[in-house]
N, C-alpha and C positions, 0 to 999 in steps of 0.2 A: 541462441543463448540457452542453456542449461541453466535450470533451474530447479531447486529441491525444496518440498515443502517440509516443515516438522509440524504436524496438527496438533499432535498429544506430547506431554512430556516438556522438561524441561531442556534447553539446549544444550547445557553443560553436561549432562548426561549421554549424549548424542555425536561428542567428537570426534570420534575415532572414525566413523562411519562417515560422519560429513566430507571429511577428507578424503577419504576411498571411491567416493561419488562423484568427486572432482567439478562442484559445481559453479558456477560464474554469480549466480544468485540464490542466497536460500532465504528463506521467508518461515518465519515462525510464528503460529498462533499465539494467541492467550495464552496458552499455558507454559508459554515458551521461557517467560523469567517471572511470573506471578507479578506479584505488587513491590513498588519501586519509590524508594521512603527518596526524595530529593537530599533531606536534613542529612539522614542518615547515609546516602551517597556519599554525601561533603564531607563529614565525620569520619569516612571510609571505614565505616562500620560493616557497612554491605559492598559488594564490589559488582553489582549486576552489569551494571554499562560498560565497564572495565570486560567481564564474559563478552560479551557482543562484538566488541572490540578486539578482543583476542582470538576469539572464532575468527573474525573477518580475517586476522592475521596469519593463522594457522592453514586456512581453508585457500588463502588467495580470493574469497566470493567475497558482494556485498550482500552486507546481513541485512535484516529488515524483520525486529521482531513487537509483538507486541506484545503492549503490559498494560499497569494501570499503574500510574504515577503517582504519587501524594505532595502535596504542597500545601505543610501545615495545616493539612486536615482536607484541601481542596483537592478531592479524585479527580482523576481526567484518563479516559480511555484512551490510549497513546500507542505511539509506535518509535523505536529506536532503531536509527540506522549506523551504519559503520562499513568503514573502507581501509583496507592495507595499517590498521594496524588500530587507526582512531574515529573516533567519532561526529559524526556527520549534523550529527541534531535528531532533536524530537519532536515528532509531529503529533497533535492532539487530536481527539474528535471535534467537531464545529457543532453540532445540529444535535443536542440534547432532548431526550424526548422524555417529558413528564417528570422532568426532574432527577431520573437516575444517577445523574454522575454530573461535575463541573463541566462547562463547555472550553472547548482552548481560542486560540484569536487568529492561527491563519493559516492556509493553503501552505505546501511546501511543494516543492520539485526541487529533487538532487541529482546534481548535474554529476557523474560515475563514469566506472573504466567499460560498463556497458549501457549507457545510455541514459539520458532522466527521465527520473523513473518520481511520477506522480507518487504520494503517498495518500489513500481514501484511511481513515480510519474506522472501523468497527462498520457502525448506523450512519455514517456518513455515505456510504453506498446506497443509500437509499433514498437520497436527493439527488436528482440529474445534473442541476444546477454547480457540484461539488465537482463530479467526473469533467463537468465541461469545462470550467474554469482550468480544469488542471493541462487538459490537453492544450488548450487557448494559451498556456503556460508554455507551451515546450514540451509536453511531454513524451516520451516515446513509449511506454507500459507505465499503466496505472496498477498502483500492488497494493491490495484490503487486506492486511488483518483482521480477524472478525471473529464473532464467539462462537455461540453454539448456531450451527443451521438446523432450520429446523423444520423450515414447511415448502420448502423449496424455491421461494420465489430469489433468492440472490441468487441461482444457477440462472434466472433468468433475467435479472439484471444485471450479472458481469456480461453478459451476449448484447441486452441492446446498449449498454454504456460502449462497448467495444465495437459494437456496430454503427452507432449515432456519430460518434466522435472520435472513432479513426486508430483507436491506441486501446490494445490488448488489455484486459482486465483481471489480473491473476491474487484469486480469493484464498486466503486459508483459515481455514473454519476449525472449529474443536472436529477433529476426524472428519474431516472432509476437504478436499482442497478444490480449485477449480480455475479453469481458464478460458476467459471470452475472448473469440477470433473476430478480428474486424469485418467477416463476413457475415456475424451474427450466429455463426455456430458453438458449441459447446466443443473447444478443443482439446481440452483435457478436464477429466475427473477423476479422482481414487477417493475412497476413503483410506486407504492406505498411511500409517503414522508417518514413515519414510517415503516419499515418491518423487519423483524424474520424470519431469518432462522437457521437451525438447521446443524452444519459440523462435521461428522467425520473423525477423523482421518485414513489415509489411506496411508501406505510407501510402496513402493511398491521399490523391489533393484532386478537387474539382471545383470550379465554378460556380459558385448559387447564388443564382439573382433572386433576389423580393422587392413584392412591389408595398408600401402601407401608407399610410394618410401620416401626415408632421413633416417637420423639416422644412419649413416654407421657405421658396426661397419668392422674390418679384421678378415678375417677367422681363426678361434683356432688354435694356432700350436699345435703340437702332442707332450706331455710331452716325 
């Protein structure tokens, strides 16, 4: 699968290229449609999701970008997906930290013309809990929108989220983008505004027993 990140900038500003890059998935940070008035969507005042939309339509890729949402004053760190012309839904962050921004209410995976593709929002990467659910879903690539990186530790939880739980982790950061190989390697990085890279597919399934105390059951009687 080919796939293109946009770290910086706006998407709509970025057309012409996205198309010449020919890719199957592209992925846009934060800054990719800024802030995203619900109200004023409805009003069609603003037309951001309608862009997303049209991208996906123009480009032949699923988009997958993120923003920050309003809902009558309620922010939420989110992400917008889109396919062949329309829109897929929008997935929130779950796991609020100190209060920053509204939290949203649930997990998604979108089932696509290349695969379901987990959606982690932002800080949601940084609960294991979040990645495993989604793979436990179906998924076959986990895709974070995410803001600014900044001390390095997401290059090293898209590797063990992608290594623990079997499905690729592909970050895009304000000028940074990045992808964890189910081997636990860092399989792609640029800070690069525009960048390509190339993912195979890789499932990897094994057996794990454990053993723990509960579950009681009573000893078999003898027929």
């Amino acid at each position: 699968m080919r796939i293109c990140f946009v770290s910086r900038g706006g998407i709509s500003t970025h057309v012409k290229e996205l198309q010449e890059l020919k890719a199957e998935l592209i992925i846009g940070g934060f800054k990719s449609l800024g802030e995203v008035s619900y109200e004023r969507e409805l009003k069609e005042e603003t037309n951001y999701f309608e862009q997303v939309a049209n991208l996906s339509q123009v480009t032949g890729a699923v988009v997958i970008c993120g923003c920050i949402t309003d809902t009558k004053g309620f922010k939420r760190k989110s992400a917008v997906v889109a396919e062949g012309g329309r829109l897929l839904g929008v997935s929130d962050m779950l796991n609020v930290v100190d209060g920053e921004m509204n939290s949203g209410a649930a997990l998604k995976v979108y089932d696509t013309k290349v695969g379901k593709l987990g959606v982690l929002v932002a800080e949601d990467l940084c609960f294991p809990e979040m990645a495993k659910s989604l793979t436990l879903c179906g998924s076959d690539v986990i895709i974070c929108p995410y803001g600014v990186v900044e001390n390095g530790v997401e290059s090293v939880l898209v590797r063990a989220h992608a290594f623990c739980y079997g499905a690729p982790v592909c970050l895009c950061g304000i000028g940074y983008s990045a992808i964890g190989g189910v081997d636990g390697s860092l399989a792609f990085a640029s800070p690069v505004n525009l960048s390509v890279a190339e993912l195979e597919g890789v499932k990897e399934y094994h057996l794990i027993e454990t053993r723990r105390r509960g579950l009681y059951r009573p000893p078999k009687k003898p027929y």
